[in-house]
C-alpha positions in Angstrom: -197.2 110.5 -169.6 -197.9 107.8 -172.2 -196.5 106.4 -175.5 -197.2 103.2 -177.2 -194.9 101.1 -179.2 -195.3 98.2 -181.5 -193.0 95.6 -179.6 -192.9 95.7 -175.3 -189.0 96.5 -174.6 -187.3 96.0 -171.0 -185.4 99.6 -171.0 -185.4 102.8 -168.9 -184.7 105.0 -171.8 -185.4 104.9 -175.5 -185.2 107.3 -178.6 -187.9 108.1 -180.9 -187.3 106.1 -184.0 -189.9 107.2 -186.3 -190.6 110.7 -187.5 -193.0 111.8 -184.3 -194.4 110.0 -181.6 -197.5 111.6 -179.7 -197.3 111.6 -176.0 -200.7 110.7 -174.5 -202.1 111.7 -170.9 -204.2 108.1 -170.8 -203.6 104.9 -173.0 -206.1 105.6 -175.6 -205.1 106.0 -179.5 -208.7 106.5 -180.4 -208.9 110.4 -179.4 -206.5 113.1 -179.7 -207.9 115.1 -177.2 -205.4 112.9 -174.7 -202.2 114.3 -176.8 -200.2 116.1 -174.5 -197.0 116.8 -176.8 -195.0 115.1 -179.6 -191.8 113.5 -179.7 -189.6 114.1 -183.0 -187.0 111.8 -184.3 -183.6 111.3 -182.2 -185.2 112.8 -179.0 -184.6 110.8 -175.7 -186.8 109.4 -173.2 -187.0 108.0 -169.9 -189.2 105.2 -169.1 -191.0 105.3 -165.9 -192.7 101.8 -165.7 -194.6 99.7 -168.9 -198.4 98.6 -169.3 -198.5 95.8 -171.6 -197.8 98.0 -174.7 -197.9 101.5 -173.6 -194.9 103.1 -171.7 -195.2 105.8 -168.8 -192.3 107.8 -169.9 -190.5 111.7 -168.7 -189.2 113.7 -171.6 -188.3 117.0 -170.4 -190.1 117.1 -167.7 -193.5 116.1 -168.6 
């Protein structure tokens, strides 16, 4: 699953910093049909492997 961030980090987890994040099934901001779920402030994440700007990342399973 996808997220996209404004900064490329070298981590294999982060936190939501801002109030909610949308989790994407492809790296594409322009629809919201590709919106799978959405990450709330505080809530941890693991990062799979990074894309430039966008993140493949697990939270809770998906």
């Amino acid at each position: 699953m996808l997220i996209f961030t404004d900064e490329p980090v070298n981590a294999s987890y982060g936190y939501v910093n801002v109030n909610s994040a949308n989790m994407r099934s492809s790296p594409n901001k322009e629809s919201s049909s590709n919106i799978i779920a959405t990450l709330y402030y505080g809530q941890e994440f693991s990062v799979i492997s990074c894309d430039g700007y966008w993140y493949y990342v697990n939270c809770n399973g998906t």
